[in-house]
N, C-alpha and C positions, 0 to 999 in steps of 0.2 A: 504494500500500500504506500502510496506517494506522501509526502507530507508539504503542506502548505506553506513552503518557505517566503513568500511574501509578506515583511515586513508590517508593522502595525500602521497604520496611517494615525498620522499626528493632526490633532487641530491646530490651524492654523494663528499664527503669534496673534494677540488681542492688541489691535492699534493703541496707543496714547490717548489715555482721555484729552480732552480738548481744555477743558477746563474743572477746576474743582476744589470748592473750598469747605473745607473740614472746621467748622467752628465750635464750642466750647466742648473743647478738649481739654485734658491734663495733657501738655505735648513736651516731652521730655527732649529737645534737641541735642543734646550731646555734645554743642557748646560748653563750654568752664565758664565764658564771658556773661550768656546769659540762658542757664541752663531750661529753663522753663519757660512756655510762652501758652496760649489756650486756642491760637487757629493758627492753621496751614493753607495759603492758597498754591495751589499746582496747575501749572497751565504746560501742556503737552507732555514733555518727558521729564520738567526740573522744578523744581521747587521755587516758585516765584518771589512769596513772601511768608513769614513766620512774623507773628506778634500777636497781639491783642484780639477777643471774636469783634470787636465793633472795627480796628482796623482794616483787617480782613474783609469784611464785607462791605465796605469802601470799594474795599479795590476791586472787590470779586466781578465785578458789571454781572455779565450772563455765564457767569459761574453756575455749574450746578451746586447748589450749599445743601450739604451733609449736618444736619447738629445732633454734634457726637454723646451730646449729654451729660458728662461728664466722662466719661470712656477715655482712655489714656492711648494717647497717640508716642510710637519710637518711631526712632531711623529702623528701618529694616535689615539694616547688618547684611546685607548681600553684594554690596559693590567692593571686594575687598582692594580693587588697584586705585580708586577713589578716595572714599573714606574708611581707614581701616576701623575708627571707632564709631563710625555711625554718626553722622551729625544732619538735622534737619535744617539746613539754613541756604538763605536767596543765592541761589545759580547750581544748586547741589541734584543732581541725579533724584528725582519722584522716587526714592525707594522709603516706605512707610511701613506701618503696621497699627492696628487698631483693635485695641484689647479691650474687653467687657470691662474691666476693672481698673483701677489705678495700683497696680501691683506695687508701684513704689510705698503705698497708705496700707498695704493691709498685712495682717498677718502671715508671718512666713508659710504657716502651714498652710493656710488656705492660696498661696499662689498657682498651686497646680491645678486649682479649681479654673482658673480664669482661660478665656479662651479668645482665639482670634474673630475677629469680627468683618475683616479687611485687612488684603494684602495690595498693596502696590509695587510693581518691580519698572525702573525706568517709566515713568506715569503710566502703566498699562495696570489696571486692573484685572491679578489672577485667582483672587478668592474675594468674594463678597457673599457672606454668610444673608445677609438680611434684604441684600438687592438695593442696598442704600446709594447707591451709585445710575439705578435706571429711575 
């Protein structure tokens, strides 16, 4: 009997959101200078702006706005030739992540509880658990 060596067919890469702003966040940038900010705006593949949610939505025009609710926004630790520590800030590679919780505030035991919410790699969105993104 033959076997089907035909390769798995991939989906194809998910373009760069066009625009997208993430507002009251805990947004832990990975900055030393200002480690903490509460929105992310992202327009194609980079991080446009980091600061304040009423900032943020100045600038957003026809952004699509996400309110994160308090949900705790990282760098996503995936660009290692980039930023090897992860840092959220203006002209930086869309790589994000969006956790149900603010892991930084809670109990060490219960961090394993928390869970992802949203992934961004290069502004392309590859997990959106809640569809917060359409």
């Amino acid at each position: 009997m033959q076997q089907d060596t035909a390769p798995p067919s991939l989906a194809p890469a998910p373009a760069p959101i066009a625009a997208l702003a993430i507002v009251n966040a805990r947004v832990w940038t990975g900055d030393p200078r200002r480690p903490w900010a509460d929105a992310v705006l992202v327009r194609g593949e980079y991080v446009e702006a980091v600061g304040s949610s009423a900032e943020i939505r100045k600038r957003a025009g026809s952004a699509h706005i996400v309110d994160a609710g308090g949900m705790m926004l990282t760098p996503g630790f995936v660009d290692t030739h980039v930023h090897l520590r992860g840092t959220l800030a203006s002209g930086m590679p869309a790589d994000l992540v969006l956790i149900d919780r603010d892991i930084a505030r809670v109990a060490p035991e219960t961090v394993r509880d928390a869970t992802v919410v949203l992934t961004m790699v290069s502004g392309r969105i590859v997990y959106d658990r809640d569809n917060l993104t359409h």
